[in-house]
N, C-alpha and C positions, 0 to 999 in steps of 0.2 A: 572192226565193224562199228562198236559204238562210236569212234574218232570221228567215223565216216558218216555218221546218221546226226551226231549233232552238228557235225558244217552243213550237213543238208538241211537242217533246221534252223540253221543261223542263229545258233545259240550257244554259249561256250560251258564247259563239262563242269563247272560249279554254277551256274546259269542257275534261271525260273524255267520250266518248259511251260510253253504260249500252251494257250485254251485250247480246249477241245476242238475239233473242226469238225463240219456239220457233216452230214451223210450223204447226201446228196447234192450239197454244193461243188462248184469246179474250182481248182485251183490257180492264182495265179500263171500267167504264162511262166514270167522269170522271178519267179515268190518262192521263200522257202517250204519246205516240206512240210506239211502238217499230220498229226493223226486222228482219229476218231480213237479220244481215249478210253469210252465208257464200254468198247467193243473189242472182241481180239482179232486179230488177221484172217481169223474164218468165221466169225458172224459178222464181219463189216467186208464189205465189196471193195470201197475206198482204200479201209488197210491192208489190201491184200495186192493193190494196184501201187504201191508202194512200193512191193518187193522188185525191183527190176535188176538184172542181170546185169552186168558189166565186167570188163574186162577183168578187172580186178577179183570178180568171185565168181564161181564156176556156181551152176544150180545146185550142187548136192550139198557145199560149203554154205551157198546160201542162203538155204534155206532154214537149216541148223540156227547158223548165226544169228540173222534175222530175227527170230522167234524169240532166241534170248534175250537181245538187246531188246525187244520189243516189249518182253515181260517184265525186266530191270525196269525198264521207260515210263510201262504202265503204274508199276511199284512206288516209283520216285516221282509222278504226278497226282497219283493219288496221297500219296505223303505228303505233298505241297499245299493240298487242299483239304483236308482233313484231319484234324489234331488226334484223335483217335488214332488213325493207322499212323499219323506221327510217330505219337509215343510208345505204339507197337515196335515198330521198326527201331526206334532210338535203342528198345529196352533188349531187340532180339541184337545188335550190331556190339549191345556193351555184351552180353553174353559169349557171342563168338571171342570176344576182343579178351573176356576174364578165359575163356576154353585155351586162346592160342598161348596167352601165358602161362599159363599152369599146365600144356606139355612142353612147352619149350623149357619150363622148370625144372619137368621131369627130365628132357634131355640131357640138360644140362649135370643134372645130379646123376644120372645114369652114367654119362663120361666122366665125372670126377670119381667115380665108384671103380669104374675101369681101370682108369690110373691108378687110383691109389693099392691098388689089389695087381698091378703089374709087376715086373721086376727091375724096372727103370726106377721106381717110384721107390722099390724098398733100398735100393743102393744110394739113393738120392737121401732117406730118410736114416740109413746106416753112416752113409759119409765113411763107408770103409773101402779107401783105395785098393787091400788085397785084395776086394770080394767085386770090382768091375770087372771081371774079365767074362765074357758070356759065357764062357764052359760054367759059373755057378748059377747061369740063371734057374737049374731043374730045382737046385738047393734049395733058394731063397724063395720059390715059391708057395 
């Protein structure tokens, strides 16, 4: 859906998104999409005439998606224009970015915990060819 909202905008997905567009004004016949950014899809008329159906998405899908992409859209315009919500957003994206590391740490040390506490790992660490055979894995555990 967002693929599909920035070609409608003729804008490409590390782009600037264009200006506001007025509330009342009419859009180009063959002109890119615009939205009323300072409004959401239900206090503006305009953004809500946006949302049109096509083959590609059914109303229930649509209307979902839409909304999201729409609140991402609004997010990322208002960040382009405002250094304040800038550095909000800079400071909540390094946050998620320190959270995904330090589970994927914990992951990671979780399965090394696994292994090393299995019975591959203690025959690995024994290096005693009599004690491979799995009738001693209950043993070694």
């Amino acid at each position: 859906m967002r693929t599909h909202l920035y070609s409608m905008l003729g804008v490409s997905s590390d782009g600037v998104l264009p200006d506001s567009h007025g509330e009342g004004t009419a859009l180009e016949e063959n002109g890119p999409v615009r939205f009323v950014w300072d409004k959401t899809t239900k206090q503006s008329i305009h953004n809500a005439r946006m949302k049109i159906r096509t083959k590609d998405f059914g109303k229930k899908i649509l209307d979902a998606a839409f909304e999201q992409c729409f609140t991402t859209f609004r997010a990322k315009y208002r960040a382009q224009n405002d250094n304040e919500v800038a550095q909000m957003s800079k400071k909540r994206e390094e946050a998620k970015a320190r959270k995904a590391r330090h589970v994927s740490r914990r992951k990671m040390d979780q399965a090394n915990e696994r292994f090393r506490n299995s019975p591959i790992a203690l025959r690995l660490a024994l290096k005693l060819p009599d004690f491979e055979d799995l009738a001693f894995d209950p043993a070694l555990q």
